[in-house]
MIVEX-798484 format. One record per residue (C-alpha): residue number from 1; residue in three letters; x, y, z. Coordinates in pm, whole numbers, plus 50000, padded with zeros to 5 digits. Example, Ala and Ser with C-alpha at 12.3 -4.5 7.8 and 13.67 -1.06 7.14 Angstrom:
REM MIVEX-798484
PT   num   residuo       x       y       z
PT     1       ALA   51230   49550   50780
PT     2       SER   51367   49894   50714
This chain:
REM MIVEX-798484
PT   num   residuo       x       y       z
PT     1       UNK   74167   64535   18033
PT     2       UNK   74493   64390   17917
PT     3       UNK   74609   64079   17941
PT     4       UNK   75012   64061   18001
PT     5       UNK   75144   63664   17929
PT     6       UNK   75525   63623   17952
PT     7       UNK   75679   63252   17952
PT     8       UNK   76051   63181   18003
PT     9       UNK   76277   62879   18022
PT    10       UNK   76564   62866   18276
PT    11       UNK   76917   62852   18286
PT    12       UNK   77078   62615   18504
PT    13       UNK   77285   62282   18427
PT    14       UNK   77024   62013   18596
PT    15       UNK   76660   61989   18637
PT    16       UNK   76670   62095   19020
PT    17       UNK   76875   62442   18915
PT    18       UNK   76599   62514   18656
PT    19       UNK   76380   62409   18931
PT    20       UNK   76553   62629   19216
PT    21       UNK   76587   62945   18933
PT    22       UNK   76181   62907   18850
PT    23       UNK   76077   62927   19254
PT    24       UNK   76320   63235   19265
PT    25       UNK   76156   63397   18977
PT    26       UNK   75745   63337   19132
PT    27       UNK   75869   63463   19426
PT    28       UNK   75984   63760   19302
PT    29       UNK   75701   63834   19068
PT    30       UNK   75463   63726   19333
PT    31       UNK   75591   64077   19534
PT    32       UNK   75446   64303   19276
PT    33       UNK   75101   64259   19352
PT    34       UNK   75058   64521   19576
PT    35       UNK   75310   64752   19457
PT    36       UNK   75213   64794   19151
PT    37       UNK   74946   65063   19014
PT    38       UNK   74688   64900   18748
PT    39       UNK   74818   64553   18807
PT    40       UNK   74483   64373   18878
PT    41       UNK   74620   64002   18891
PT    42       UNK   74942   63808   18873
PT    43       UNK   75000   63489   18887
PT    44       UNK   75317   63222   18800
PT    45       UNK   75280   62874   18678
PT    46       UNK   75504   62617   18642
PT    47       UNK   75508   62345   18299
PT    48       UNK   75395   61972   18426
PT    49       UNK   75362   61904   18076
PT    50       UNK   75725   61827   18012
PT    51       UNK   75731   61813   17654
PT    52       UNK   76075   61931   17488
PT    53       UNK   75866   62285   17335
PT    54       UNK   75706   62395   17616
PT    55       UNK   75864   62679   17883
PT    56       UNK   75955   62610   18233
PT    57       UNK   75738   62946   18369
PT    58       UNK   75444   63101   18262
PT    59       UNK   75378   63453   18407
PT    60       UNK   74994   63547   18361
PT    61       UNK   74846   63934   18480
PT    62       UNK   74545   64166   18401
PT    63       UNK   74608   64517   18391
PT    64       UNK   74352   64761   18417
PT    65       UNK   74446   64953   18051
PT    66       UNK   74761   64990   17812
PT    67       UNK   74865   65276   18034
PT    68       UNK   74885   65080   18323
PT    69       UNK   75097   64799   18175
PT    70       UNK   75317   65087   18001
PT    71       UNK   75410   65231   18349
PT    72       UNK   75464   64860   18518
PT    73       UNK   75757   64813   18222
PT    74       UNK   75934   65115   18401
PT    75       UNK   75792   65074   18730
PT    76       UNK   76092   65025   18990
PT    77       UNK   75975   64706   19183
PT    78       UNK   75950   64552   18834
PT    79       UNK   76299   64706   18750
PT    80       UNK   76374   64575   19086
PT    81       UNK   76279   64203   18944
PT    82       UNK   76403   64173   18660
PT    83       UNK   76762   64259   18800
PT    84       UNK   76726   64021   19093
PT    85       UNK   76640   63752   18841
PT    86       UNK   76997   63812   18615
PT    87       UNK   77090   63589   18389
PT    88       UNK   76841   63292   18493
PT    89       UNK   76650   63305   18252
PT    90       UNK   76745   63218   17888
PT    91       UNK   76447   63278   17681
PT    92       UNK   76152   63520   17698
PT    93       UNK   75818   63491   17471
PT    94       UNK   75581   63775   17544
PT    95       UNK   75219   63809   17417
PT    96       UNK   75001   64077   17470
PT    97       UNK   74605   64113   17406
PT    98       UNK   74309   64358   17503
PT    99       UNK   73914   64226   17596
């Protein structure tokens, strides 16, 4: 199994755009779960920490092996996503890990 963990913080000028931008984003990512070969789980968070290092979104999924998370990178309804998203987002940190 890998684990797939991407966080982002959002563009927008006030707390309620970020706010808007991050429900537009879980939504989005929230589609993928059943088109998505290998994808075993997905789910979005949202920070309530609020200190000034954390990310606005957290993106957390289990895939069922490398191969699997190789082909969602490509995979259309991700391609899909990540256009529909734009420029909303204004930083990415990715990690990824086997079991």
């Amino acid at each position: 199994m890998i684990k797939h963990i991407v966080m982002w913080n959002m563009a927008g000028e006030t707390e309620e755009d970020r706010r808007q931008a991050a429900e537009f984003l879980k939504s989005r990512f929230e589609k993928l779960r059943d088109e998505v070969p290998g994808l075993l789980h997905l789910e979005v968070g949202f920070d309530h920490s609020r200190v000034d290092y954390a990310c606005d979104v957290v993106l957390y999924s289990e895939f069922e092996s490398q191969e699997a998370l190789d082909a969602y990178s490509t995979h259309p309804a991700h391609l899909r996503v990540k256009d529909e998203l734009g420029q909303s987002r204004i930083a990415r940190f990715q990690v990824d890990y086997a079991l």
